[in-house]
SEDREN-872679 format. One record per atom (N, C-alpha, C): residue number from 1; residue in one letter; atom name; x, y, z. Coordinates in nm, 3 decimals, always signed. Example, Ala and Ser with C-alpha at 12.3 -4.5 7.8 and 13.67 -1.06 7.14 Angstrom:
<rs>
R / n / res / atom / X / Y / Z
R / 1 / A / N / +1.319 / -0.569 / +0.780
R / 1 / A / CA / +1.230 / -0.450 / +0.780
R / 1 / A / C / +1.320 / -0.330 / +0.780
R / 2 / S / N / +1.285 / -0.225 / +0.708
R / 2 / S / CA / +1.367 / -0.106 / +0.714
R / 2 / S / C / +1.290 / +0.003 / +0.787
</rs>
This chain:
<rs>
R / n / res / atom / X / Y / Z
R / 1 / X / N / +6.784 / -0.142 / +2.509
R / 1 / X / CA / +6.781 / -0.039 / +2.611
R / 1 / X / C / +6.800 / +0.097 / +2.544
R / 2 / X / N / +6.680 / +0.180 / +2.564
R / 2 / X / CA / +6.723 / +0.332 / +2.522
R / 2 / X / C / +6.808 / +0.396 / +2.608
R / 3 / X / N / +6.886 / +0.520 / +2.471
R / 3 / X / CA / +6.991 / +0.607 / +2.555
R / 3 / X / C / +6.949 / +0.665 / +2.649
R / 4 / X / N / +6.821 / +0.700 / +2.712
R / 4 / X / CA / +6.766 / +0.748 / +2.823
R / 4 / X / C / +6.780 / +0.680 / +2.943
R / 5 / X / N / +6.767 / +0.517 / +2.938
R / 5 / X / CA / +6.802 / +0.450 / +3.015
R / 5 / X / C / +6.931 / +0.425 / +3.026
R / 6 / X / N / +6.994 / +0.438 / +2.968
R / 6 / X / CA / +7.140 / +0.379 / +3.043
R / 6 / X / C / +7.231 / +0.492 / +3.091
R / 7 / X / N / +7.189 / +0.633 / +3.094
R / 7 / X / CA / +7.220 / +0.735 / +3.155
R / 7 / X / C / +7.149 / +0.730 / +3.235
R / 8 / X / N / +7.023 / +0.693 / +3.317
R / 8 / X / CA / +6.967 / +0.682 / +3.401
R / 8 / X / C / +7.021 / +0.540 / +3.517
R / 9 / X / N / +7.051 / +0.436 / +3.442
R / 9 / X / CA / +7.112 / +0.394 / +3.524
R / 9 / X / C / +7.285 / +0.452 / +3.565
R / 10 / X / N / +7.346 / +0.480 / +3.472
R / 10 / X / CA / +7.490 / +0.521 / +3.484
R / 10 / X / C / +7.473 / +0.636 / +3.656
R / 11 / X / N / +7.362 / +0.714 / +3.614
R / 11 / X / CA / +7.356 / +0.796 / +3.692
R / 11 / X / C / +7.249 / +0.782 / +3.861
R / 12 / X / N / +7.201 / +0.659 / +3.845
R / 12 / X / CA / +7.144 / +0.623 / +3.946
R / 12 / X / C / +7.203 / +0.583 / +4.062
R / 13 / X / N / +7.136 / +0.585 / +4.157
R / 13 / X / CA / +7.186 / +0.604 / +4.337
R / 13 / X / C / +7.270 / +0.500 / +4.365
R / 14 / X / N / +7.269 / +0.389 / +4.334
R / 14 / X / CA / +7.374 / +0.251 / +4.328
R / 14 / X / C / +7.487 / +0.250 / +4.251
R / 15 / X / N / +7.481 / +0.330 / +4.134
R / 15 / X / CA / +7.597 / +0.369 / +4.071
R / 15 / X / C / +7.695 / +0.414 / +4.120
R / 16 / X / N / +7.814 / +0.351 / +4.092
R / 16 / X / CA / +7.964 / +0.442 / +4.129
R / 16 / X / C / +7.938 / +0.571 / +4.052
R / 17 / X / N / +7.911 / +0.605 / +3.957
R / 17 / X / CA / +7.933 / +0.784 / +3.853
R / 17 / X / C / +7.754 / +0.798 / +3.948
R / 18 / X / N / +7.682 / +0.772 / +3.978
R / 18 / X / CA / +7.565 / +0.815 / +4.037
R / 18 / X / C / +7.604 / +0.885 / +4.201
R / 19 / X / N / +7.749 / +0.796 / +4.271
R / 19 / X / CA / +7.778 / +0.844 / +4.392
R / 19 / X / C / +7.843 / +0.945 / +4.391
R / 20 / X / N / +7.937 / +0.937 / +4.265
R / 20 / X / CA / +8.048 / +1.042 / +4.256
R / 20 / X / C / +8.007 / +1.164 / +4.229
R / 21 / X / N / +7.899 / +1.184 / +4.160
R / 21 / X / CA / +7.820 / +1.290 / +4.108
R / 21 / X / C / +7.719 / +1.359 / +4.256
R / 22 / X / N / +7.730 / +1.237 / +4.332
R / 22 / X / CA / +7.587 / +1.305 / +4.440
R / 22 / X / C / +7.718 / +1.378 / +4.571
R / 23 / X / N / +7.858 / +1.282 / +4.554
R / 23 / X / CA / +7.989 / +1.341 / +4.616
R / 23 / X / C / +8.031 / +1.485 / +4.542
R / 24 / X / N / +8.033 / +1.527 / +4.446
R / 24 / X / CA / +8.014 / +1.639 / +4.386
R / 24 / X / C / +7.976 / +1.740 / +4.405
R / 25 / X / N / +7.866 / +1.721 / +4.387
R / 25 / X / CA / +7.721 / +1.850 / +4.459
R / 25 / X / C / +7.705 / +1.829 / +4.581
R / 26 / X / N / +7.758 / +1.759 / +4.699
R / 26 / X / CA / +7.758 / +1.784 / +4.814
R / 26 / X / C / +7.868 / +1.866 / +4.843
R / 27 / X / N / +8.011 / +1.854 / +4.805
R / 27 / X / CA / +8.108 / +1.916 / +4.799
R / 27 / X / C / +8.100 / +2.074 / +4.749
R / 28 / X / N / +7.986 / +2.082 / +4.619
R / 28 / X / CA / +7.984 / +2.205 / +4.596
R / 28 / X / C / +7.890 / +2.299 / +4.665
R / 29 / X / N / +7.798 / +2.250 / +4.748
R / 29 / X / CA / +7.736 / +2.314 / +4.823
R / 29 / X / C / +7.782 / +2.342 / +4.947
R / 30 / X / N / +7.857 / +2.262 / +4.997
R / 30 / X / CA / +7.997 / +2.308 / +5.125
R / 30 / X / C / +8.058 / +2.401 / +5.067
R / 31 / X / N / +8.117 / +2.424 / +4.980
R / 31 / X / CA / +8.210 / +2.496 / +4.946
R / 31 / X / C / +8.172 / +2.670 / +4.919
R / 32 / X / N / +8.002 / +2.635 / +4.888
R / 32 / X / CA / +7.926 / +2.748 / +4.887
R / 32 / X / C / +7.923 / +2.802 / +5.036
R / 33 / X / N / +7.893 / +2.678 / +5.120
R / 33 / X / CA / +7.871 / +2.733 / +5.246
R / 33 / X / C / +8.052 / +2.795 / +5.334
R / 34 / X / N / +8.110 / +2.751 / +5.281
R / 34 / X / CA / +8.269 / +2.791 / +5.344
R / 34 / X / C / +8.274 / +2.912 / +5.315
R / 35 / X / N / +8.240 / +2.958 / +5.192
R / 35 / X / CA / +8.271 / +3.041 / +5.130
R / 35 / X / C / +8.203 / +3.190 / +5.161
R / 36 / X / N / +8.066 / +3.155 / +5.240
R / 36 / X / CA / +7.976 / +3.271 / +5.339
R / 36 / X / C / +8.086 / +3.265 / +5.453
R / 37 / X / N / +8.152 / +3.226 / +5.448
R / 37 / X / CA / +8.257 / +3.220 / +5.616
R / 37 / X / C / +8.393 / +3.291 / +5.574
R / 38 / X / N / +8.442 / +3.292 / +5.463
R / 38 / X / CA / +8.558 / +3.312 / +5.432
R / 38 / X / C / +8.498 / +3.539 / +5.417
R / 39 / X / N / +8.628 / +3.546 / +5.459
R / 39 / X / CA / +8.613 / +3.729 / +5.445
R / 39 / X / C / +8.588 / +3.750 / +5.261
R / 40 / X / N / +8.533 / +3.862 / +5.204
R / 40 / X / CA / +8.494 / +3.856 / +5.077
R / 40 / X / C / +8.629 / +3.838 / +4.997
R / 41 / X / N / +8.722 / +3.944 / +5.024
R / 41 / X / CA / +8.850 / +3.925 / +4.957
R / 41 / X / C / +8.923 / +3.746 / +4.921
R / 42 / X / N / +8.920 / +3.639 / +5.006
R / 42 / X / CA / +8.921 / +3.533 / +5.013
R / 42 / X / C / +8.841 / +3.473 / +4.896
R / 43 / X / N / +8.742 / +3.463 / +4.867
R / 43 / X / CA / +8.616 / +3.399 / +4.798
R / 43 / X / C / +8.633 / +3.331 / +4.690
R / 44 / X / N / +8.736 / +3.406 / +4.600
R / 44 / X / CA / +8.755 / +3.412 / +4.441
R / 44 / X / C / +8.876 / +3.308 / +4.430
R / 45 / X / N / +8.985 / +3.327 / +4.559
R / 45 / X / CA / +9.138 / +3.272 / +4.552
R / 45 / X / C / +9.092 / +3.096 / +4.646
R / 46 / X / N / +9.025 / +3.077 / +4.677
R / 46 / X / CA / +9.032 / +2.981 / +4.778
R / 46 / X / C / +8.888 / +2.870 / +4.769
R / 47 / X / N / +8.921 / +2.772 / +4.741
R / 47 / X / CA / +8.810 / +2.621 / +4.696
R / 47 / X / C / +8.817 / +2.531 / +4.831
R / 48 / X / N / +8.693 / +2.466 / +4.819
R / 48 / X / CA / +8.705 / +2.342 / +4.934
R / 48 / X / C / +8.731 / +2.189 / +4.857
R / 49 / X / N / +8.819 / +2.174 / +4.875
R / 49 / X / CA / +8.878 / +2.021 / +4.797
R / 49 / X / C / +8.833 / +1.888 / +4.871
R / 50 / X / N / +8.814 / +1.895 / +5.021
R / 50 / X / CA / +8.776 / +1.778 / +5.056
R / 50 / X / C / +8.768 / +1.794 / +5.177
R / 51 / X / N / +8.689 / +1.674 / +5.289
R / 51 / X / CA / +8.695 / +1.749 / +5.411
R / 51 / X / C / +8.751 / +1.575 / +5.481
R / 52 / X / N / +8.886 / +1.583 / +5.556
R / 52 / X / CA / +8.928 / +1.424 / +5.583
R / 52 / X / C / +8.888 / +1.420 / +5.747
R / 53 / X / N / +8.811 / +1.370 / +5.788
R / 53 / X / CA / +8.784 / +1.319 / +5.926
R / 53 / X / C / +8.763 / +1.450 / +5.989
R / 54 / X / N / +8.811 / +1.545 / +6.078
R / 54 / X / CA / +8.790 / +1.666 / +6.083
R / 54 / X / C / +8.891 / +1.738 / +6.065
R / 55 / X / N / +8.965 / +1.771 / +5.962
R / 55 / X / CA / +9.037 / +1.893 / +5.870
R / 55 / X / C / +8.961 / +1.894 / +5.763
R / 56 / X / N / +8.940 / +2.014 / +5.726
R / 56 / X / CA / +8.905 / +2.079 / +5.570
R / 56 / X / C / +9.033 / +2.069 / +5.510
R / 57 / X / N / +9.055 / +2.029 / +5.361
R / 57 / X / CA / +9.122 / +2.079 / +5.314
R / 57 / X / C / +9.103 / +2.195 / +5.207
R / 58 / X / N / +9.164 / +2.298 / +5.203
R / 58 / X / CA / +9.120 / +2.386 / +5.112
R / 58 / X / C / +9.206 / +2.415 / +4.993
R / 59 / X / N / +9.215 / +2.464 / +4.872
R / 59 / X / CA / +9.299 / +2.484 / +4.778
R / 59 / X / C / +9.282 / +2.618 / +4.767
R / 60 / X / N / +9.454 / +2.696 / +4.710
R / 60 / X / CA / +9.417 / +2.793 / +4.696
R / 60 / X / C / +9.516 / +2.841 / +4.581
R / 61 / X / N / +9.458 / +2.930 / +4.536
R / 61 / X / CA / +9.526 / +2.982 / +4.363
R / 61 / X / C / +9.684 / +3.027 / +4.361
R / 62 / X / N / +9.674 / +3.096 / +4.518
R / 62 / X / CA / +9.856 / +3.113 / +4.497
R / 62 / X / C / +9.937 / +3.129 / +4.638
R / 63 / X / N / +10.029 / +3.097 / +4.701
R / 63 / X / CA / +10.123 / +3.073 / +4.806
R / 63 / X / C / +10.065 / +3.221 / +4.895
R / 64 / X / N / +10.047 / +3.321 / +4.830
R / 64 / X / CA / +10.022 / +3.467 / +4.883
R / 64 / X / C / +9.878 / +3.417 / +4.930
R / 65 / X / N / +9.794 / +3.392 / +4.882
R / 65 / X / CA / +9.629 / +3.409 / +4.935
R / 65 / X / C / +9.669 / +3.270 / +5.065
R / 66 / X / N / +9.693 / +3.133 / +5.023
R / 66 / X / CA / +9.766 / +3.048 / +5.140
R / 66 / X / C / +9.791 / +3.089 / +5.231
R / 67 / X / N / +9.915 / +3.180 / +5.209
R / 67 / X / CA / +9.979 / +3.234 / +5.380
R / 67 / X / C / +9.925 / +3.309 / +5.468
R / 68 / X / N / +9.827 / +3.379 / +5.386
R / 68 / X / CA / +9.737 / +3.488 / +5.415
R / 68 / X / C / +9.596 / +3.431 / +5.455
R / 69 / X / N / +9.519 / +3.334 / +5.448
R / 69 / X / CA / +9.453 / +3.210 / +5.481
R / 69 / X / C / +9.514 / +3.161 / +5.635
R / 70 / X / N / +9.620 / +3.139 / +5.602
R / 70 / X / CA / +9.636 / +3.015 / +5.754
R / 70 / X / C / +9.666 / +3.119 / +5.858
R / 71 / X / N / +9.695 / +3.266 / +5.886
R / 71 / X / CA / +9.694 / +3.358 / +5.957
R / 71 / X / C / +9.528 / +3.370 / +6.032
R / 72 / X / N / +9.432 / +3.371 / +5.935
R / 72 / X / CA / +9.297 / +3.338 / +5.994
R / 72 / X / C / +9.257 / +3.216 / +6.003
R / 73 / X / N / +9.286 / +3.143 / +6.042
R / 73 / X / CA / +9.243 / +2.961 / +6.022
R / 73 / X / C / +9.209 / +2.984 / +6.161
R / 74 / X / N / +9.232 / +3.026 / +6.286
R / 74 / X / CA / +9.171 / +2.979 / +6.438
R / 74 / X / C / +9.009 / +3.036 / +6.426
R / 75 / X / N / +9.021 / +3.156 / +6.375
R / 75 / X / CA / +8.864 / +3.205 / +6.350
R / 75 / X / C / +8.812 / +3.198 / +6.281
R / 76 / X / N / +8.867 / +3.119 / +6.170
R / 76 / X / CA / +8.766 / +3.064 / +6.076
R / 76 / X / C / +8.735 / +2.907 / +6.102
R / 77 / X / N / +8.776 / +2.795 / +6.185
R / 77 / X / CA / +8.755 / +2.721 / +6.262
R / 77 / X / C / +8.613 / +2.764 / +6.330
R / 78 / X / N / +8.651 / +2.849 / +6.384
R / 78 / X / CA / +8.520 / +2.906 / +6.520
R / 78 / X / C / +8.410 / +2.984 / +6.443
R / 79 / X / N / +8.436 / +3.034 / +6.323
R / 79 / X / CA / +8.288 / +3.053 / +6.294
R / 79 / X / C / +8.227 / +2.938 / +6.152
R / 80 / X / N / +8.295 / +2.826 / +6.129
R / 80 / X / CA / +8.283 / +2.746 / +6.062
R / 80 / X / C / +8.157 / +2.646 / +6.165
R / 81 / X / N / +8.232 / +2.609 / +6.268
R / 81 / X / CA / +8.154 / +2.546 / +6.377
R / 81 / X / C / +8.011 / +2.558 / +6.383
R / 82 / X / N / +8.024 / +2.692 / +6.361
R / 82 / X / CA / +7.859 / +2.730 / +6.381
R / 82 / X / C / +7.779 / +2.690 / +6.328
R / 83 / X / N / +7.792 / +2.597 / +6.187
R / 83 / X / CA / +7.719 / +2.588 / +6.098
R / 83 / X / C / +7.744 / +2.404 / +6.087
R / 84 / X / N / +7.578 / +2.342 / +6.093
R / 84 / X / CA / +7.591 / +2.257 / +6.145
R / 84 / X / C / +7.697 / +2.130 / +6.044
R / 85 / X / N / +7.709 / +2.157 / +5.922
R / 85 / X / CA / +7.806 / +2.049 / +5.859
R / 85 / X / C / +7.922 / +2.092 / +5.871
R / 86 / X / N / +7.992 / +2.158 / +5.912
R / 86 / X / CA / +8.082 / +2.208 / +5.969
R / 86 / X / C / +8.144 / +2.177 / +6.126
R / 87 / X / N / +8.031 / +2.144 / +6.202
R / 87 / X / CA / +8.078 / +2.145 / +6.343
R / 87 / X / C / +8.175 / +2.068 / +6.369
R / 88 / X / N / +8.198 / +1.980 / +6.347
R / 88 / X / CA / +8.310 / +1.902 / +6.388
R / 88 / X / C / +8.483 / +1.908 / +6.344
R / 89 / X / N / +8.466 / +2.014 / +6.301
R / 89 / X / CA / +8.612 / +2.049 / +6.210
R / 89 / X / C / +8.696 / +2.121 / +6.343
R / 90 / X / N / +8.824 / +2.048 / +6.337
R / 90 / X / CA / +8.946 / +2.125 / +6.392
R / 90 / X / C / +9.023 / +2.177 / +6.343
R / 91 / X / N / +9.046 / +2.168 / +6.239
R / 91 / X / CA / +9.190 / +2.217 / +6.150
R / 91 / X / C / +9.145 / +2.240 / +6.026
R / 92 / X / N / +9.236 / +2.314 / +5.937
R / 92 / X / CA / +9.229 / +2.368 / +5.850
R / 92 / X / C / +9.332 / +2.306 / +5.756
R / 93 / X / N / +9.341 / +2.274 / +5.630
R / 93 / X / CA / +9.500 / +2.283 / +5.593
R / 93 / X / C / +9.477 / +2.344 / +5.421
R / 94 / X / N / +9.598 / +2.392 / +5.395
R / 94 / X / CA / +9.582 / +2.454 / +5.267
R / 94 / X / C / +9.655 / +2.450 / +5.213
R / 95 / X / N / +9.664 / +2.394 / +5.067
R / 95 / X / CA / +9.751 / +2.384 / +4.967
R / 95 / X / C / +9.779 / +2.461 / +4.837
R / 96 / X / N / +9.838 / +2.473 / +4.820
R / 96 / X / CA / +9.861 / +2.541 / +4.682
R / 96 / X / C / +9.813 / +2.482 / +4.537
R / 97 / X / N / +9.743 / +2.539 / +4.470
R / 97 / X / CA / +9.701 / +2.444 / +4.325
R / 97 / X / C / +9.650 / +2.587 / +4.256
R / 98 / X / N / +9.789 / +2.628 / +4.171
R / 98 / X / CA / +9.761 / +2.728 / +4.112
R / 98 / X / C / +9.654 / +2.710 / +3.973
R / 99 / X / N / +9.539 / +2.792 / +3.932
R / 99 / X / CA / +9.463 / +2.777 / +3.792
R / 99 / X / C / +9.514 / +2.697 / +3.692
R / 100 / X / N / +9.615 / +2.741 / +3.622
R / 100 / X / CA / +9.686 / +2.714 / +3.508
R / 100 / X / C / +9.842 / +2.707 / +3.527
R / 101 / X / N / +9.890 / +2.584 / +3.464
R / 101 / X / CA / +10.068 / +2.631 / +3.466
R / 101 / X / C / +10.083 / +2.718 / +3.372
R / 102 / X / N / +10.152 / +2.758 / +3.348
R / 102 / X / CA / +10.225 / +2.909 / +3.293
R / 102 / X / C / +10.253 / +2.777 / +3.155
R / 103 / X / N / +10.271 / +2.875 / +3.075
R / 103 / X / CA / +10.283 / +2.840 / +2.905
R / 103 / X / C / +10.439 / +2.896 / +2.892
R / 104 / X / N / +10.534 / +2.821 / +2.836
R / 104 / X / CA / +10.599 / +2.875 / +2.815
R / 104 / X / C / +10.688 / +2.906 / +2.687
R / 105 / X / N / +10.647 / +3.014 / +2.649
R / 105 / X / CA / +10.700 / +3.106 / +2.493
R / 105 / X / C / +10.805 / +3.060 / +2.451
R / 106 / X / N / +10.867 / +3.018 / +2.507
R / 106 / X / CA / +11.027 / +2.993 / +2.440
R / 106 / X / C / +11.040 / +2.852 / +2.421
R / 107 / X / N / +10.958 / +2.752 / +2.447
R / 107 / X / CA / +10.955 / +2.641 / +2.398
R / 107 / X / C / +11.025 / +2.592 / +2.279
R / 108 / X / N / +11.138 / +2.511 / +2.225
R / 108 / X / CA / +11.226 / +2.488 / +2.128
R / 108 / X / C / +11.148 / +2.330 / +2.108
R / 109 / X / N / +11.091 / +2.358 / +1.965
R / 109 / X / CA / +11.077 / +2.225 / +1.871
R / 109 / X / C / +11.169 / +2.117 / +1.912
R / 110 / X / N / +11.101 / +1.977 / +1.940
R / 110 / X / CA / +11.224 / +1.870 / +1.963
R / 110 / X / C / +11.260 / +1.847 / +1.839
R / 111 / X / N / +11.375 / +1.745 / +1.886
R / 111 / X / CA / +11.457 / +1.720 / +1.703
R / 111 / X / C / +11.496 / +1.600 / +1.769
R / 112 / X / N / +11.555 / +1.540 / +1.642
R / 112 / X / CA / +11.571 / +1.371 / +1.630
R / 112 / X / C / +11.733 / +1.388 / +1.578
R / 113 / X / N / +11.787 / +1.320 / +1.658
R / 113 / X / CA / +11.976 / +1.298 / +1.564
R / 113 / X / C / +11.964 / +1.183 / +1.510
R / 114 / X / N / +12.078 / +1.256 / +1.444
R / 114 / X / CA / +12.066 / +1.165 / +1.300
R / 114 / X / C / +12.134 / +1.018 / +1.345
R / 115 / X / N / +12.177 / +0.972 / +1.447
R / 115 / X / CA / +12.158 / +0.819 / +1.492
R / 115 / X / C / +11.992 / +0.784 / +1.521
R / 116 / X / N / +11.958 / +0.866 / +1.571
R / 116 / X / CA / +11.800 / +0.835 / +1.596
R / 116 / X / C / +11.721 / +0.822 / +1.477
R / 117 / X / N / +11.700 / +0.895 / +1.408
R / 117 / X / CA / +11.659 / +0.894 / +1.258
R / 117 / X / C / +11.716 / +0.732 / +1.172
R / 118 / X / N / +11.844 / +0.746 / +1.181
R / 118 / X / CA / +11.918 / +0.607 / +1.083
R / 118 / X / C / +11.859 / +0.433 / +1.217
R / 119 / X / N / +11.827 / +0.459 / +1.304
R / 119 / X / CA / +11.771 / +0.336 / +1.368
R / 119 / X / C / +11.619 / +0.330 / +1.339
R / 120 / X / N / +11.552 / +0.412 / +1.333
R / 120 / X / CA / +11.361 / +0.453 / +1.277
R / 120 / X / C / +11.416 / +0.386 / +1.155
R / 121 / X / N / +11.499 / +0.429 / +1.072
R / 121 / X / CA / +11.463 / +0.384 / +0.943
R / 121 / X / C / +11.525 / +0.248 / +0.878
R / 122 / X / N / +11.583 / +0.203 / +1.011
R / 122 / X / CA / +11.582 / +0.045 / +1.007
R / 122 / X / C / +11.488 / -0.043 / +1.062
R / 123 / X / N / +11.444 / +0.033 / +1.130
R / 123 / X / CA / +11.306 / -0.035 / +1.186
R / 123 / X / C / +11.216 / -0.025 / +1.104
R / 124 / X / N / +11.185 / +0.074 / +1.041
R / 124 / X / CA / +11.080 / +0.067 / +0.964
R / 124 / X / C / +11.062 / -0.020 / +0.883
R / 125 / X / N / +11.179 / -0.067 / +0.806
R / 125 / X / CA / +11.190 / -0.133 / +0.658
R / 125 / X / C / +11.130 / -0.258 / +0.696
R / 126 / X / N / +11.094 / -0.276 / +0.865
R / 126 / X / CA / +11.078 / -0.445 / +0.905
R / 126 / X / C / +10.908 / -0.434 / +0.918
R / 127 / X / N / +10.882 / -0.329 / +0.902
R / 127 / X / CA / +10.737 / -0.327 / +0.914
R / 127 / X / C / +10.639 / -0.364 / +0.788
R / 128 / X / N / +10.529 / -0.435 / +0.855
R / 128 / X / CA / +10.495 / -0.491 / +0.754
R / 128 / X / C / +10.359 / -0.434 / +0.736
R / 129 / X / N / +10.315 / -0.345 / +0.777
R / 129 / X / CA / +10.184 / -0.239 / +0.745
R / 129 / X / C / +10.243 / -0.136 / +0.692
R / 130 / X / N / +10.201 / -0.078 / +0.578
R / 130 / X / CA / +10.267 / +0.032 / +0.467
R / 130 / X / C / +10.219 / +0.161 / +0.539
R / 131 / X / N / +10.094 / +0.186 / +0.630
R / 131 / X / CA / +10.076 / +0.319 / +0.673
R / 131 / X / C / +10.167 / +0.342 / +0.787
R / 132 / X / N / +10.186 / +0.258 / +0.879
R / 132 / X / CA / +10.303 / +0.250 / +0.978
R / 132 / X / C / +10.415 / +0.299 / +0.947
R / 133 / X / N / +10.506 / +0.200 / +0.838
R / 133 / X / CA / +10.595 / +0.238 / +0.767
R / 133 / X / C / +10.607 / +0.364 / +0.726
R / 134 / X / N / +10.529 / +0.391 / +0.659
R / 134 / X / CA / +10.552 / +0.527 / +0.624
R / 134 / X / C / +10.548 / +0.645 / +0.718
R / 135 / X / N / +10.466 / +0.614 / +0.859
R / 135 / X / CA / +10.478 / +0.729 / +0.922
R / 135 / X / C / +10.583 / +0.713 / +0.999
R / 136 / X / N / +10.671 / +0.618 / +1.017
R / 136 / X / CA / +10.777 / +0.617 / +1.039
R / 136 / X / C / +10.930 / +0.668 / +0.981
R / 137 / X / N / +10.895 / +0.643 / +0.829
R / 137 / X / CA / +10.964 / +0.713 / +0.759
R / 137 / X / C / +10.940 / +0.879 / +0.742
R / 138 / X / N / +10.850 / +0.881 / +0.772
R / 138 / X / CA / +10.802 / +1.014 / +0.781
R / 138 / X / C / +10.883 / +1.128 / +0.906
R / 139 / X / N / +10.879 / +1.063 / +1.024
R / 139 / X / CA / +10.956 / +1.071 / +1.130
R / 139 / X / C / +11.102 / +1.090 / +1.091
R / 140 / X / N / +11.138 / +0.987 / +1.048
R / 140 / X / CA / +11.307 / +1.005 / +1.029
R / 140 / X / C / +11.326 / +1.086 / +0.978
R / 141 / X / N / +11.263 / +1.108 / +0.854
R / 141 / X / CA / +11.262 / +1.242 / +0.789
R / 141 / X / C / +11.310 / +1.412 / +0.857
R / 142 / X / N / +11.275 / +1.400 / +0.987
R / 142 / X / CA / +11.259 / +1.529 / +1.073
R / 142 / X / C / +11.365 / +1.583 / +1.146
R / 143 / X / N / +11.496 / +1.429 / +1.104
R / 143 / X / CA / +11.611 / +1.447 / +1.191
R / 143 / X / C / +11.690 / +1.543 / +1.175
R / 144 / X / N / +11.783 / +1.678 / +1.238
R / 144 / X / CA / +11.875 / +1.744 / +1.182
R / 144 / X / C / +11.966 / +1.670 / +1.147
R / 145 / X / N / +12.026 / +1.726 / +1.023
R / 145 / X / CA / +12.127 / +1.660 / +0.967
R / 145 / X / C / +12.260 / +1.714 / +0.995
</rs>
């Protein structure tokens, strides 16, 4: 079987990754269409994550654009309606799912005590693959003393 074919099947209409992918691009073309509904300021802070029976759920980048979201949720209901994959929606709900977690700078190197270190290097000695061993010993190595 050529690699052409088995991405063709992977990706074909009976396929689970063929459904999930066609669940995908249906989702992203809703989300296009929510997104002609949402006021412009909205657009950038706020995603369509899924739509369960009739609530949308929507995600949004931070607690501020959220709170500021569910203040317009009755009229954005009512002009959502209008549009026919949309019609059946009552509710709105919105969660928080910020971009990125925050990185944080001050992060402190872990360390190994030196009971932790002196048990690695009894274990090790029982090992009977030499690259193992050694990266084990390697490890103990790292303990403060």
């Amino acid at each position: 079987m050529s690699r052409l074919n088995t991405i063709a099947s992977l990706l074909g209409k009976d396929s689970a990754t063929g459904a999930l992918v066609k669940q995908a691009l249906a989702l992203s073309d809703l989300n296009t269409l929510l997104k002609q509904h949402l006021p412009a300021k909205f657009a950038e802070h706020i995603t369509l994550s899924t739509i369960k029976g009739r609530t949308i759920l929507l995600h949004s980048d931070s607690a501020a654009w959220a709170a500021q979201l569910k203040y317009i949720t009755p009229e954005l209901v009512d002009s959502l309606n209008t549009v026919e994959e949309f019609q059946n929606i009552l509710d709105i709900e919105v969660k928080v799912r910020p971009e990125s977690l925050p990185v944080d700078p001050q992060r402190k190197p872990l360390t190994l005590s030196r009971a932790s270190a002196d048990a690695i290097n009894r274990h090790s000695s029982s090992l009977t693959n030499d690259k193992t061993r050694e990266a084990f010993k390697r490890i103990a190595k790292k303990s403060k003393e």
